[in-house]
PAZAKE-231596 format. One record per residue (C-alpha): x, y, z; residue number from 1; residue in one letter. Coordinates in nm, 2 decimals. Layout:
PAZAKE-231596
- X | Y | Z | NUM | A
...
This chain:
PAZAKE-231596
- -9.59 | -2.59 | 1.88 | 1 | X
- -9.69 | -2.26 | 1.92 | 2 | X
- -9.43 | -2.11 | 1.70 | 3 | X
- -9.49 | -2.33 | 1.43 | 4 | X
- -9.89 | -2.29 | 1.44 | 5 | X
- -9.83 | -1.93 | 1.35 | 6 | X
- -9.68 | -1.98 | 1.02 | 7 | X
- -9.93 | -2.28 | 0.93 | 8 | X
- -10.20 | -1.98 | 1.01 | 9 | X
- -10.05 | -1.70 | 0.75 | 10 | X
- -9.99 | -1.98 | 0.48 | 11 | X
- -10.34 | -2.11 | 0.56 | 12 | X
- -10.49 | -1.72 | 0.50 | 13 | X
- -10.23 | -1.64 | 0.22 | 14 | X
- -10.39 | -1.99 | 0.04 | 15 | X
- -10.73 | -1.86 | 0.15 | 16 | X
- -10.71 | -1.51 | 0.02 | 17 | X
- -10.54 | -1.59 | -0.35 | 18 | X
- -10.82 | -1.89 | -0.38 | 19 | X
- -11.13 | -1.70 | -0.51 | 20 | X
- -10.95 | -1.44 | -0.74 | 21 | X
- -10.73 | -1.70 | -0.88 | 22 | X
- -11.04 | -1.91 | -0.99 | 23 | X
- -11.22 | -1.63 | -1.14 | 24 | X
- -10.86 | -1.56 | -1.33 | 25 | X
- -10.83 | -1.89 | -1.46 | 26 | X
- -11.17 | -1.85 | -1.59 | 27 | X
- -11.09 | -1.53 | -1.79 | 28 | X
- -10.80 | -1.73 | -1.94 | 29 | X
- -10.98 | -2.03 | -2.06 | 30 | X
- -11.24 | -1.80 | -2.18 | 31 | X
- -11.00 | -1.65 | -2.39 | 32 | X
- -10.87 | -1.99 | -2.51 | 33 | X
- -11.23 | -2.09 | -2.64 | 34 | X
- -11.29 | -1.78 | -2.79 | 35 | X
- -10.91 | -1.84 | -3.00 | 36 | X
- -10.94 | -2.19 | -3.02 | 37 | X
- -11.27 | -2.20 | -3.21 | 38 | X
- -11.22 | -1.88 | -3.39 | 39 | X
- -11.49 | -1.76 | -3.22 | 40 | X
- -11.58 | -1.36 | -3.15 | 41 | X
- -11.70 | -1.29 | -2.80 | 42 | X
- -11.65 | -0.93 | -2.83 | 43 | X
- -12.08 | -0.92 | -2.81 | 44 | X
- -12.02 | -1.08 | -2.47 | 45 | X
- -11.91 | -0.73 | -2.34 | 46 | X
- -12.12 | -0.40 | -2.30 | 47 | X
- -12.29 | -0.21 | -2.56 | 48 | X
- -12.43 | 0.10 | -2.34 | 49 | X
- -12.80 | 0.12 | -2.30 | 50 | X
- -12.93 | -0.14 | -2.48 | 51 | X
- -13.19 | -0.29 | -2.32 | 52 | X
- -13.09 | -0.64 | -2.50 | 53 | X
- -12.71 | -0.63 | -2.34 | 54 | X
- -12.76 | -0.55 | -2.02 | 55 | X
- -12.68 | -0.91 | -1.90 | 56 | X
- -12.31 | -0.80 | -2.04 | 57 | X
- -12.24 | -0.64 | -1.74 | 58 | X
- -12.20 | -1.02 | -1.59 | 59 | X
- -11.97 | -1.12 | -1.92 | 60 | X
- -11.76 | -0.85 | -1.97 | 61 | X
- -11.47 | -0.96 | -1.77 | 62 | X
- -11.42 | -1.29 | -1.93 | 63 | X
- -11.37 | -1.07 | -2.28 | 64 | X
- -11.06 | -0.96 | -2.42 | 65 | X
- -10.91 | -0.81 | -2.69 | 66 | X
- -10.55 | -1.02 | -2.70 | 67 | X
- -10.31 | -1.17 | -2.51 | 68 | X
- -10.15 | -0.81 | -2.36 | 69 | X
- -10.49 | -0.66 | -2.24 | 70 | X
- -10.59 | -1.06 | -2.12 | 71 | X
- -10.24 | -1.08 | -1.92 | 72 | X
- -10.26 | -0.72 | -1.78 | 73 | X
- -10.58 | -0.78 | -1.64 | 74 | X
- -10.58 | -1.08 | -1.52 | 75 | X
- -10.24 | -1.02 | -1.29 | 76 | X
- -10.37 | -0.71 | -1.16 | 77 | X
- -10.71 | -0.90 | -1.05 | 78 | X
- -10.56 | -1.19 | -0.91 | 79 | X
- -10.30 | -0.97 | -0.70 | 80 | X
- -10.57 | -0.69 | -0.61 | 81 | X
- -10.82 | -0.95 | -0.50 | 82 | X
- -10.58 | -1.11 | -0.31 | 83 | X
- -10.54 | -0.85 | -0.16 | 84 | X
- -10.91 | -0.75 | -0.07 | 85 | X
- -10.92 | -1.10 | 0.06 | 86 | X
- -10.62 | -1.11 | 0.29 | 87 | X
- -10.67 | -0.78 | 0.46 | 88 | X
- -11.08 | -0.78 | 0.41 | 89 | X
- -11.15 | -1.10 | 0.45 | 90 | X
- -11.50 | -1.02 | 0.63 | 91 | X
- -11.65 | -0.82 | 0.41 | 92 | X
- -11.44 | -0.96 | 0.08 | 93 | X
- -11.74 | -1.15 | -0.03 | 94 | X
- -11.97 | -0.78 | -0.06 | 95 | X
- -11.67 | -0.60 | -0.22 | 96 | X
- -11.64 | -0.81 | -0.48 | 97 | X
- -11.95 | -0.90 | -0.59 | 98 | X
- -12.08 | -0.51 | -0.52 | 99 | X
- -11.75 | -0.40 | -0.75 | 100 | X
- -11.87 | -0.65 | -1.04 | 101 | X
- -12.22 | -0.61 | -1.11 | 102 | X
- -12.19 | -0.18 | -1.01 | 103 | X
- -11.90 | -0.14 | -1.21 | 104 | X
- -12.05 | -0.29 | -1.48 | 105 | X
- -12.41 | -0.13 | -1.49 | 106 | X
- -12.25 | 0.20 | -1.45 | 107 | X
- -12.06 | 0.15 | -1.78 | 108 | X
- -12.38 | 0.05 | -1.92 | 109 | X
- -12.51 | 0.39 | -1.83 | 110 | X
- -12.27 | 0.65 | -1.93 | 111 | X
- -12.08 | 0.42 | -2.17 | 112 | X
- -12.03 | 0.59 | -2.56 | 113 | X
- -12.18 | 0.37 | -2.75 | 114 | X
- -11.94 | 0.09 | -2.88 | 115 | X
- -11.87 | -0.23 | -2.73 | 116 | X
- -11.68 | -0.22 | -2.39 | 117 | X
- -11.47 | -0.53 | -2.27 | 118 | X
- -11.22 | -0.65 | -2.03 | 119 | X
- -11.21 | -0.64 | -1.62 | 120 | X
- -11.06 | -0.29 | -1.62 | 121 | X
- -11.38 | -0.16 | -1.40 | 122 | X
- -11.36 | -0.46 | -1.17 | 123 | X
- -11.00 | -0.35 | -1.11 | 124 | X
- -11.01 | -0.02 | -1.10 | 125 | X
- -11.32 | -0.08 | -0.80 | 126 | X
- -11.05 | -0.31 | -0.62 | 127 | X
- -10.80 | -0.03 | -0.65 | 128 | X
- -10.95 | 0.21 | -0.52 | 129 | X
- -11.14 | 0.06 | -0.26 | 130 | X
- -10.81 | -0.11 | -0.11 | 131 | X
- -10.62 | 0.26 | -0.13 | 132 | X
- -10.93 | 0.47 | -0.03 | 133 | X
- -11.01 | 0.19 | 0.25 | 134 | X
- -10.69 | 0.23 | 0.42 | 135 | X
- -10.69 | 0.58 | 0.43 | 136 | X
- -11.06 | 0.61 | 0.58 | 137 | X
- -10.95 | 0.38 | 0.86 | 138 | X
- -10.60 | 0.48 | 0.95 | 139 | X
- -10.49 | 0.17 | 1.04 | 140 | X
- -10.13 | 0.14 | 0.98 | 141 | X
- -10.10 | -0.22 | 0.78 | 142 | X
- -10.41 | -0.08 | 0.57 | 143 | X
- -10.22 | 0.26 | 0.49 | 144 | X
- -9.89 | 0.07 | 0.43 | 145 | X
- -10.11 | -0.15 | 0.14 | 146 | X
- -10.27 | 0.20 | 0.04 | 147 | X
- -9.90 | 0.32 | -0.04 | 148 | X
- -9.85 | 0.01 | -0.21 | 149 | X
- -10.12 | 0.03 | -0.41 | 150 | X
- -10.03 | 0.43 | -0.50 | 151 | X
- -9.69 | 0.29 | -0.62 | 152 | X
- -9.80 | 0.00 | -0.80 | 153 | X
- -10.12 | 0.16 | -0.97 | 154 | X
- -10.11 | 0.56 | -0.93 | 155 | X
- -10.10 | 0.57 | -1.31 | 156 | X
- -10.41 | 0.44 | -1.30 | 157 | X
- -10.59 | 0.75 | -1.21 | 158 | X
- -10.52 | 0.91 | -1.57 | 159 | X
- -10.70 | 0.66 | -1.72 | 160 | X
- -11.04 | 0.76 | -1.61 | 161 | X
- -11.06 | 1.10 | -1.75 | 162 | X
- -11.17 | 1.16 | -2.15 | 163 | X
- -10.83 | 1.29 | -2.24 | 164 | X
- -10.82 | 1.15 | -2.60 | 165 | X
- -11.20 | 1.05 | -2.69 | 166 | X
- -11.07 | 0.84 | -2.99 | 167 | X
- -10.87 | 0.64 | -2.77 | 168 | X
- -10.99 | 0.25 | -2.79 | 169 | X
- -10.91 | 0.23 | -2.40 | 170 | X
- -11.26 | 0.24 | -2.17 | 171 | X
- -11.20 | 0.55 | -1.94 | 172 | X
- -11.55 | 0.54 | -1.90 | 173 | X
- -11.52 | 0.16 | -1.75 | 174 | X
- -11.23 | 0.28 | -1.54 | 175 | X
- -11.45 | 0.61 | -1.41 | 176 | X
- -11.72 | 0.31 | -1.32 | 177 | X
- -11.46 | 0.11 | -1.14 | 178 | X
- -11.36 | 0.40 | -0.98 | 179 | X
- -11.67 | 0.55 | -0.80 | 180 | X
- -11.80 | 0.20 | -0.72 | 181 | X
- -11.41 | 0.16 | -0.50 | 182 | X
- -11.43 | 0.48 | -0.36 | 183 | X
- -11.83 | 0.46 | -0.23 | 184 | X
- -11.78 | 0.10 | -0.12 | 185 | X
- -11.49 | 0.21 | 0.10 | 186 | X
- -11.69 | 0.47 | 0.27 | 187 | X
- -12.00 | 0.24 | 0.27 | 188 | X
- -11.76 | -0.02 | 0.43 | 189 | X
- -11.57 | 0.21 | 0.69 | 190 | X
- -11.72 | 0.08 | 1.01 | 191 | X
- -11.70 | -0.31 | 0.87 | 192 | X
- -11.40 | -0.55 | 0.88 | 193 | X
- -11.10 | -0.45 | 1.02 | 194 | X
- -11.01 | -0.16 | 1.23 | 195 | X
- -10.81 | 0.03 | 1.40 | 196 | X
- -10.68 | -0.08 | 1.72 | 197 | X
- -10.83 | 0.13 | 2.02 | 198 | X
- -10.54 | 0.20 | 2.26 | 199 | X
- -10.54 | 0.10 | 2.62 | 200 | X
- -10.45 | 0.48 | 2.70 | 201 | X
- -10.77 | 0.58 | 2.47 | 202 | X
- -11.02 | 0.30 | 2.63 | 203 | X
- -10.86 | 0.50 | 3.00 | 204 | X
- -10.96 | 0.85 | 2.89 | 205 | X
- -11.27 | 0.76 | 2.78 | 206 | X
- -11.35 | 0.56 | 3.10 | 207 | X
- -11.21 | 0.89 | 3.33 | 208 | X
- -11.45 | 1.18 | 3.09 | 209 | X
- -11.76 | 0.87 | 3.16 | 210 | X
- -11.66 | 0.91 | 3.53 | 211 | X
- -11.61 | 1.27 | 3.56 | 212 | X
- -11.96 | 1.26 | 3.42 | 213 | X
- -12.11 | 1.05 | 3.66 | 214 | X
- -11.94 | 1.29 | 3.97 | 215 | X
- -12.06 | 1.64 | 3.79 | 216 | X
- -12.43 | 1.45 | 3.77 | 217 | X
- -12.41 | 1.35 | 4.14 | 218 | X
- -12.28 | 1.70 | 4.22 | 219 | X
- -12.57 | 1.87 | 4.05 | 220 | X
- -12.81 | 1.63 | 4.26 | 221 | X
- -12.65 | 1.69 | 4.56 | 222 | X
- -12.70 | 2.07 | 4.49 | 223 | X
- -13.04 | 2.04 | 4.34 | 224 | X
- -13.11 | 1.85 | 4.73 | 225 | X
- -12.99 | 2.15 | 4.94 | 226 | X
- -13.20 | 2.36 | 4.72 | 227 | X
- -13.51 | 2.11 | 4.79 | 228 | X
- -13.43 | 2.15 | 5.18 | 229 | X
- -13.41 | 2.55 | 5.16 | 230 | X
- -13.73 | 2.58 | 5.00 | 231 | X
């Protein structure tokens, strides 16, 4: 029984973790459907910087793309990131992704150029960075190994969020958004959801300097008693 409860338990989480992101993906594919289907536009859906009218784009920018390439891109890298984020951060997955949409987005609104912005490239890039940056920060060895992963998989990705080529169409400044809101999330996060391990060895040490404490205190009373009695 026991051995066969275990892998019930990591399909369980594995099921768990892909549930949400997968949802959300599906979402940004039917979107895109509709928008086809009817010959409709949605490119007003995304941000326009600093207009006070489109700020609500910063909810609707995800579910807008330009074709099937940038839909495709983005929607594998969300679903495997955020499966990610909710396999090994389960606890605090919830926060992280909701804190990487709406701050990714208003950031954009704020230093945006002034065109339209769309696609999940921010929410991404937040998920990115958080999971590498988060595994660092708590040196916890399955986290680093998924911070190397994500260095393989998506170290290119850190090119993107400079203004090398102004004309280019790509967002760098949704990516640069994305970026900051991963990177402060995972130090806002540090101390929440898993950590590393504290070795029996470690908890010993600790216990010994608390002890040695407690001797140098009594030894200082002790002392500070025979000087009572010479006085």
């Amino acid at each position: 029984m026991p051995q066969e409860s275990i892998p019930n338990n990591n399909k369980q989480q594995f099921t768990d973790a892909i549930f949400i992101p997968f949802i959300i993906g599906i979402l940004m594919i039917l979107s895109f459907i509709l928008e086809k289907g009817m010959d409709w536009d949605f490119h007003t859906l995304g941000v326009y910087p600093r207009q006070i009218g489109n700020i609500w784009g910063i909810f609707t920018v995800i579910f807008v793309h330009a074709d099937w390439t940038h839909l495709t891109n983005n929607v594998i890298s969300f679903v495997l990131l955020g499966s990610f984020l909710y396999f090994f951060y389960k606890q605090i997955a919830n926060k992280v992704m909701i804190i990487s949409y709406i701050s990714s987005g208003l950031i954009l609104w704020i230093i945006g150029r002034e065109s339209w912005h769309i696609g999940a490239s921010g929410l991404i890039y937040s998920l990115a960075f958080f999971l590498f940056f988060s595994g660092i920060i708590r040196k916890h060895v399955p986290l680093i190994a998924l911070s190397f992963v994500i260095a393989f998989v998506y170290g290119s990705m850190i090119w993107h969020i400079f203004p090398w080529q102004i004309q280019d169409p790509i967002s760098w400044e949704g990516h640069l958004a994305g970026g900051l809101t991963g990177f402060t999330l995972s130090i806002i996060f540090r101390n929440k959801g898993p950590q590393k391990p504290v070795n029996k060895w470690e908890e010993e040490d600790e216990d010994d300097e608390s002890l040695d404490y407690l001797i140098e205190d009594d030894e200082e009373f002790e002392s500070d008693k025979d000087n009572d009695l010479i006085l």
